[in-house]
Structure formats: structure tokens, C-alpha cells
VOTORTOR-289699 format. One line per field, with one value per atom (N, C-alpha, C): residue number from 1; residue in one letter; z, y, x negated. Coordinates in steps of 0.05 Angstrom, whole numbers, plus 5000, padded with zeros to 4 digits. Layout:
k: NUM,...;
r: A,...;
pz: Z,...;
py: Y,...;
px: X,...;
//
This chain:
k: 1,1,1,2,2,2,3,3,3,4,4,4,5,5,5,6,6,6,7,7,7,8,8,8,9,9,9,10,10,10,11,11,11,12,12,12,13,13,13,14,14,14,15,15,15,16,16,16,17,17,17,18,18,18,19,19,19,20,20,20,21,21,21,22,22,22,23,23,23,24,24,24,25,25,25,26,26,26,27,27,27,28,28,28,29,29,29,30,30,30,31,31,31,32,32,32,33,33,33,34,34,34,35,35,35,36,36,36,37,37,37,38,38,38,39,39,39,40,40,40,41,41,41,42,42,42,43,43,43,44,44,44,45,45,45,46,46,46,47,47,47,48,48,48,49,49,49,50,50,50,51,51,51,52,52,52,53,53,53,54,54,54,55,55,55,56,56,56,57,57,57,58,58,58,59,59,59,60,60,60,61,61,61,62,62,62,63,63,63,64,64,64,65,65,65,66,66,66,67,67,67,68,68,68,69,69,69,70,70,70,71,71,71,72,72,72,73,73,73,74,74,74,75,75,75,76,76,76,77,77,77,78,78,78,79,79,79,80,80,80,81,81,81,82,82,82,83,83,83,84,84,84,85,85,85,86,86,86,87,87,87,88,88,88,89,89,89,90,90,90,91,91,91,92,92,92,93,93,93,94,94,94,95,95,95,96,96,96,97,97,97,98,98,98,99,99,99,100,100,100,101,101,101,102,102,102,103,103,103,104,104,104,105,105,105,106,106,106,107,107,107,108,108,108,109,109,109,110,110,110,111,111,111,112,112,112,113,113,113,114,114,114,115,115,115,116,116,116,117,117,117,118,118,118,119,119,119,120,120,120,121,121,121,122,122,122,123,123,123,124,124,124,125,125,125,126,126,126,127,127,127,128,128,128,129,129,129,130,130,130,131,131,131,132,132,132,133,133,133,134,134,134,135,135,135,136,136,136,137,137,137,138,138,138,139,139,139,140,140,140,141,141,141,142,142,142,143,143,143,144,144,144,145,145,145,146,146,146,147,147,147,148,148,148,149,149,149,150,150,150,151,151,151,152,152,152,153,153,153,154,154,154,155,155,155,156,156,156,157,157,157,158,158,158,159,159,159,160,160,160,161,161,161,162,162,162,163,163,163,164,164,164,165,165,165,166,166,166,167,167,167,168,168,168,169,169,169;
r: X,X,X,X,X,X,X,X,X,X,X,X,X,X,X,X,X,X,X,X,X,X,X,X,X,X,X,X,X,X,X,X,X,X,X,X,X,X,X,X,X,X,X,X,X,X,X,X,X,X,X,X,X,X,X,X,X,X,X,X,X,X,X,X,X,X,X,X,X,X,X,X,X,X,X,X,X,X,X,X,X,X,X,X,X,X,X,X,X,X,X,X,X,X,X,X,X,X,X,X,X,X,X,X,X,X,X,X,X,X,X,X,X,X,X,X,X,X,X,X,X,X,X,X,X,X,X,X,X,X,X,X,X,X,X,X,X,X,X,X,X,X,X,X,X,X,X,X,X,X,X,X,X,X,X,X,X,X,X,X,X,X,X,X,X,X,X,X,X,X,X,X,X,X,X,X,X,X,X,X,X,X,X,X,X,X,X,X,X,X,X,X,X,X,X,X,X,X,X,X,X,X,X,X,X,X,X,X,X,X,X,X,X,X,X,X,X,X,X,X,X,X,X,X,X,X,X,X,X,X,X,X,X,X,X,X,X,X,X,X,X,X,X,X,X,X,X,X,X,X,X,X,X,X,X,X,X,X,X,X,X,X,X,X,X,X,X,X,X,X,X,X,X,X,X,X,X,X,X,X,X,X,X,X,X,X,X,X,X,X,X,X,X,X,X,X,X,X,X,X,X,X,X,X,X,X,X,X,X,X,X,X,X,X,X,X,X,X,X,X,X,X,X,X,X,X,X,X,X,X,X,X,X,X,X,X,X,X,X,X,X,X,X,X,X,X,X,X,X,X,X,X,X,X,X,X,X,X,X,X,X,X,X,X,X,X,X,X,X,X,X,X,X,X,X,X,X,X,X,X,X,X,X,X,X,X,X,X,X,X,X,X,X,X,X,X,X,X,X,X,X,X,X,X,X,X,X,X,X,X,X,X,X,X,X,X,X,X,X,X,X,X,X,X,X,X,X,X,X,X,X,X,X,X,X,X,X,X,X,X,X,X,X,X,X,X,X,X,X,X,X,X,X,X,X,X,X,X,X,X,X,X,X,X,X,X,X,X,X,X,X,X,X,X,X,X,X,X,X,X,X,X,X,X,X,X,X,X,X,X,X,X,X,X,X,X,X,X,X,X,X,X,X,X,X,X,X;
pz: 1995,1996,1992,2012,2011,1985,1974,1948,1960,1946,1957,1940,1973,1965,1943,1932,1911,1880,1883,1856,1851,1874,1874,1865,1843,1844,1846,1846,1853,1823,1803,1774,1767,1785,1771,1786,1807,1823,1796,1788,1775,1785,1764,1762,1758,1754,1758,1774,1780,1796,1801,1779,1793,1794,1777,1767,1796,1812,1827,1814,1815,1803,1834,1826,1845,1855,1882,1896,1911,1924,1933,1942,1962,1978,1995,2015,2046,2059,2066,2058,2098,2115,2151,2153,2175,2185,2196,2213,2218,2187,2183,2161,2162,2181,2186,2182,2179,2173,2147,2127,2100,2084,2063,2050,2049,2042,2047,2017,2003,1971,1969,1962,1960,1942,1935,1906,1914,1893,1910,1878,1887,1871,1880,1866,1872,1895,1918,1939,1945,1975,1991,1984,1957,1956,1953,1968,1966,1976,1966,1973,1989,2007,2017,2015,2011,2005,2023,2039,2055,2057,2046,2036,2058,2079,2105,2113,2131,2131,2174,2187,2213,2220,2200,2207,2216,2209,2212,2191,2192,2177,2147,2153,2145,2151,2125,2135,2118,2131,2127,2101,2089,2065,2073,2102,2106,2129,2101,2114,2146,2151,2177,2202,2195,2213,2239,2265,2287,2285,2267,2268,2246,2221,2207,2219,2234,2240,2264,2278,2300,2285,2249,2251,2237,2225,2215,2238,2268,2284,2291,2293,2299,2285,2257,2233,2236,2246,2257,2283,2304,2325,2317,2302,2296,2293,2275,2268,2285,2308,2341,2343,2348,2364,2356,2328,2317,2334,2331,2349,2373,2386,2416,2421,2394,2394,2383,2373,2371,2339,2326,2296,2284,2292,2276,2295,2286,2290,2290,2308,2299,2286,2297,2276,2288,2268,2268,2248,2251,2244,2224,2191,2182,2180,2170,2166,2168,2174,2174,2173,2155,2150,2125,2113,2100,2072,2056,2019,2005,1983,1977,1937,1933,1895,1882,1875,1862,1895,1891,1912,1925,1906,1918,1922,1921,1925,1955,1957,1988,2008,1985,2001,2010,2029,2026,2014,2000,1983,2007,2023,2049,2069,2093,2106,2106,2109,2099,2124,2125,2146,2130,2139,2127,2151,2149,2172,2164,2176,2169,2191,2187,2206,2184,2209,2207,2198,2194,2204,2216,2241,2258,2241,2245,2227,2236,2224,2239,2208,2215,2200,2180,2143,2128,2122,2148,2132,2116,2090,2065,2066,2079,2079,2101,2118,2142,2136,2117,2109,2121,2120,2121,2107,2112,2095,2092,2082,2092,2076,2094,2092,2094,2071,2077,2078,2096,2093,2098,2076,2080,2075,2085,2095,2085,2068,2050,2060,2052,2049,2028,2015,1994,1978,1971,1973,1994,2017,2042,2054,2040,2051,2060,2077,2096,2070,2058,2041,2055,2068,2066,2055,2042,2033,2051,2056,2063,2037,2031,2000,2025,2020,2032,2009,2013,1997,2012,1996,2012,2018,2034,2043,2040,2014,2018,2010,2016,2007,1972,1957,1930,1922,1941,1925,1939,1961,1968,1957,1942,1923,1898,1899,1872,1889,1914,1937,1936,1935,1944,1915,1889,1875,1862,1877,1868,1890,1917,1924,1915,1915,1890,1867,1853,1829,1839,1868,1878,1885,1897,1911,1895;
py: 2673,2700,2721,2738,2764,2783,2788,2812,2838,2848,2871,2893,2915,2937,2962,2970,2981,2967,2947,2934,2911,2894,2869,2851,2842,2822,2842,2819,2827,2836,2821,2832,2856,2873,2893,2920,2914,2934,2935,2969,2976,2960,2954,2950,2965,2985,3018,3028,3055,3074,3090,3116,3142,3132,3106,3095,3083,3066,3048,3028,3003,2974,2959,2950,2932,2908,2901,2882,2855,2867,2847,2861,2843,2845,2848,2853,2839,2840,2812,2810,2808,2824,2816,2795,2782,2766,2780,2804,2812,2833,2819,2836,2868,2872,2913,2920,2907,2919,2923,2910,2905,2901,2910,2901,2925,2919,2937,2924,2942,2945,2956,2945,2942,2958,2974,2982,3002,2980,2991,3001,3022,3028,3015,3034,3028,3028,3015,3017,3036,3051,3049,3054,3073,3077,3059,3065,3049,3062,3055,3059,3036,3044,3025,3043,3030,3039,3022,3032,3012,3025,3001,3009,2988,3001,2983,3013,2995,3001,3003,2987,2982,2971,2950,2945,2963,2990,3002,3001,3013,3009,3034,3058,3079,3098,3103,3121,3142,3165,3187,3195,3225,3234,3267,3268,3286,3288,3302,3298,3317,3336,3355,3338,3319,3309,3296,3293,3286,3256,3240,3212,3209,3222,3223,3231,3250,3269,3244,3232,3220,3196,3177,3164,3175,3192,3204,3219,3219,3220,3203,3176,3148,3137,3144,3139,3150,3175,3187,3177,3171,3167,3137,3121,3091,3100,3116,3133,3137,3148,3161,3131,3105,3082,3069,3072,3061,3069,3103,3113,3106,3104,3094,3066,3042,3019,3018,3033,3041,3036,3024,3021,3040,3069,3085,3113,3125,3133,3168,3189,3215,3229,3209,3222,3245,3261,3292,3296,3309,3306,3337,3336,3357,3372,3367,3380,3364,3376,3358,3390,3380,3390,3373,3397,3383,3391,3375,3377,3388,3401,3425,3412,3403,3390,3403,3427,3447,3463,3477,3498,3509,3523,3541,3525,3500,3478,3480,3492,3495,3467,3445,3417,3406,3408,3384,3360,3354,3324,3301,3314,3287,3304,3285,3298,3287,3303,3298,3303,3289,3301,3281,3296,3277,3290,3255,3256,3256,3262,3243,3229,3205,3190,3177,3152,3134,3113,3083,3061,3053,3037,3031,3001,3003,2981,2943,2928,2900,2883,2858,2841,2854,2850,2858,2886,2906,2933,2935,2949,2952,2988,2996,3024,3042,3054,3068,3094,3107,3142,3146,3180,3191,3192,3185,3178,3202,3215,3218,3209,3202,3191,3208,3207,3219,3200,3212,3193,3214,3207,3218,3196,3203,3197,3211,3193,3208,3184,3193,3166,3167,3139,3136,3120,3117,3085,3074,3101,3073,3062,3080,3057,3086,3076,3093,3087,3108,3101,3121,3102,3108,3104,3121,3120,3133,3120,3118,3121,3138,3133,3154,3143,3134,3137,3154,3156,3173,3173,3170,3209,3210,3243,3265,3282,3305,3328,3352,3378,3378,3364,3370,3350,3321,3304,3312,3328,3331,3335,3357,3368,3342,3330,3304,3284,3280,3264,3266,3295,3306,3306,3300,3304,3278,3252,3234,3218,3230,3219,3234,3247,3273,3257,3245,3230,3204,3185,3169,3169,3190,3186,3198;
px: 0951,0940,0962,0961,0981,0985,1003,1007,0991,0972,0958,0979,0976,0981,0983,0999,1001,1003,0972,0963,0979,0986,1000,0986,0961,0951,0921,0899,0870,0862,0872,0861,0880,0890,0898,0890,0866,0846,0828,0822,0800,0771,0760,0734,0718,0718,0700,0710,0699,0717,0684,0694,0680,0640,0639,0614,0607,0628,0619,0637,0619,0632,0649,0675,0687,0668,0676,0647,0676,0698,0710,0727,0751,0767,0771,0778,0787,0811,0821,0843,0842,0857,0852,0872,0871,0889,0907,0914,0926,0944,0971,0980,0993,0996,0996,0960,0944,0920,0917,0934,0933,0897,0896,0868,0837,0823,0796,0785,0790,0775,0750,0721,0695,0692,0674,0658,0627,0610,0581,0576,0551,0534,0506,0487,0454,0459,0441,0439,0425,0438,0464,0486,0496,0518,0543,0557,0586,0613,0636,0659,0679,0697,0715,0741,0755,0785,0808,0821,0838,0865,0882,0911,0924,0943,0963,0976,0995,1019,1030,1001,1001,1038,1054,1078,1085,1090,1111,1131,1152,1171,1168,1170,1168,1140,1124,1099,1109,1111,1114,1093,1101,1087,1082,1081,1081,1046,1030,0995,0994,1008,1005,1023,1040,1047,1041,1044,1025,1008,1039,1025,1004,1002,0983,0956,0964,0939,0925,0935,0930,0915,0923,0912,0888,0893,0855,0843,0848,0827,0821,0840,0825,0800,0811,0794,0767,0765,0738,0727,0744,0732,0715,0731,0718,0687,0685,0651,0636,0645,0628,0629,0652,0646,0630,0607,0591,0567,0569,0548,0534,0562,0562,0548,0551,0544,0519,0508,0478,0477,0500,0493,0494,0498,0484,0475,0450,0436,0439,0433,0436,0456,0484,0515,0523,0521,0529,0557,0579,0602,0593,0592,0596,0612,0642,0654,0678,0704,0728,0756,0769,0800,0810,0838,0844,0835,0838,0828,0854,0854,0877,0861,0878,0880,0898,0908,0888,0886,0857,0854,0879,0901,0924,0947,0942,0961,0972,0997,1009,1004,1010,1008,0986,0977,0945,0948,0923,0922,0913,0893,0886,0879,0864,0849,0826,0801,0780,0757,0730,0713,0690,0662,0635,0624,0605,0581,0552,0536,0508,0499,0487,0480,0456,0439,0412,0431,0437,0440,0407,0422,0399,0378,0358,0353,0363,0360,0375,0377,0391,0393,0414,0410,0422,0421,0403,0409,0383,0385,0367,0358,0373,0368,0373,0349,0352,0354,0347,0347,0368,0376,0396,0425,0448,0465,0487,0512,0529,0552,0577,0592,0615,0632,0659,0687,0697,0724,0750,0773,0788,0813,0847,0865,0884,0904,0935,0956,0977,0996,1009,1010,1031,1037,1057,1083,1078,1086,1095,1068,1038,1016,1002,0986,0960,0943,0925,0902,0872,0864,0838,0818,0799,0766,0745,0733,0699,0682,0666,0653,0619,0601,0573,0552,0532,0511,0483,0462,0446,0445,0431,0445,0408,0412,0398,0404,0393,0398,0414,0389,0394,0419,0424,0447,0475,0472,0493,0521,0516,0543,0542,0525,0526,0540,0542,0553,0581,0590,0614,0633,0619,0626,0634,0621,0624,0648,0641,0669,0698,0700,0721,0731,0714,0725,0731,0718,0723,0757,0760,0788,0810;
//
């Protein structure tokens, strides 16, 4: 088994995080994909966190850069190719730039965008409501870090949504 990113062994990934409990791993076969770290709440909520490196040599720390920017539109378009595949339902793109930790912070902290979408119903899904999902994109030590953090999506939980992926990432 490969040394994971950042943490280097599996017992030294938090077991909380932001009041979602750790659920697993995923470790790809391909090693520029590096790992995909689990953590669910009540259902539907959950987080994925994915720390790689796509074998490059050097990832920049610089969030406005073209290749950064290029892979957090991939990261989004993966979202529409769900669409397209029918597994999810009515995806409307809320909002997308970048996140600023403190507000007047010249640097951006990531880039950021949330959707809402159905999942279509099928084997294994537990919940068709409305969801939305944010994912945002930083780099650092050398690693791409992305989060996906997913909850169930209404007027009144929204800002409880936004506030929980916030302490998520």
C-alpha cells in the first residue's frame, strides 16, 4: 500500500472533521491520481477529499495560475459529465470563484463553486431530494487538494451547508 499524501500512514487521517466521521480510503491504481479520503455524516451528507499530484513533478502554489485554473474547471466539468450520464438530475451551477481566508486576504485560499442537483434514483442511492454540493481546489506540499463536501440542499440549511463545508476544508 502506497504512503498517503501529506498524512503518510492511514492512522494519522483525522477521524472527525467539521462533525463528519472518517468512512475510508481510496487508494487508485493509477499513482498520479493519489488517494480519495471518505467522511460521511447522517445521510446524505458527506465529504471527499482528494490529495495527488497527476505525476507531475512540481505543482505550483500559485491558485490564479492557468494550470490550476484548468484543473478546477476539469474538476467542475466532471459534475456536468454526471449530468450528461443521467446520474444526476436538474444540475444548476450556483456559484463559482475564488474563496479569500480572511476576506481582505490579497491571496485566494482555493477556488470554489456549488451546485444543486437530484441524484437519479438506482441501485444504492438512499436519497433523491435536492442536494448541493461544493467543491473547491488549493495546492499544497506539492499536492492538488480537493473537497467535494454534499448535503442535502434548502433555503433554511443552506448557510448551515456552507458553513459546514468552511470548517470542512
Amino acid at each position: 500500500m502506497s504512503p498517503i499524501p501529506v498524512f503518510g500512514v492511514e492512522s494519522s487521517i483525522p477521524r472527525k472533521c467539521a462533525g463528519l466521521s472518517f468512512s475510508e480510503v481510496n487508494y487508485y491504481d493509477d499513482p498520479r491520481l493519489g488517494i480519495g479520503i471518505r467522511y460521511d455524516g447522517p445521510t446524505p451528507i458527506h465529504a471527499d477529499t482528494y490529495l495527488y499530484d497527476l505525476g507531475l513533478p512540481h505543482i505550483t502554489n500559485d491558485l490564479t495560475s492557468p494550470e490550476v485554473m484548468l484543473w478546477f474547471q476539469q474538476s467542475c466539468h466532471d459534475i456536468f459529465r454526471y449530468a450528461e450520464l443521467g446520474i444526476y438530475l436538474n444540475l444548476e451551477e450556483v456559484n463559482s470563484k475564488f474563496l479569500y481566508f480572511p476576506e481582505d486576504d490579497p491571496d485566494p485560499f482555493c477556488l470554489w463553486a456549488s451546485f444543486t442537483y437530484n441524484t437519479a434514483p438506482g441501485k444504492g442511492i438512499s436519497y433523491t431530494g435536492k442536494l448541493m454540493s461544493h467543491i473547491a481546489l488549493r495546492t499544497d506540499r506539492e499536492f492538488i487538494n480537493k473537497v467535494r463536501f454534499s448535503h442535502p440542499y434548502t433555503e433554511e440549511i443552506s448557510e448551515v451547508g456552507m458553513k459546514g463545508f468552511l470548517n470542512f476544508y
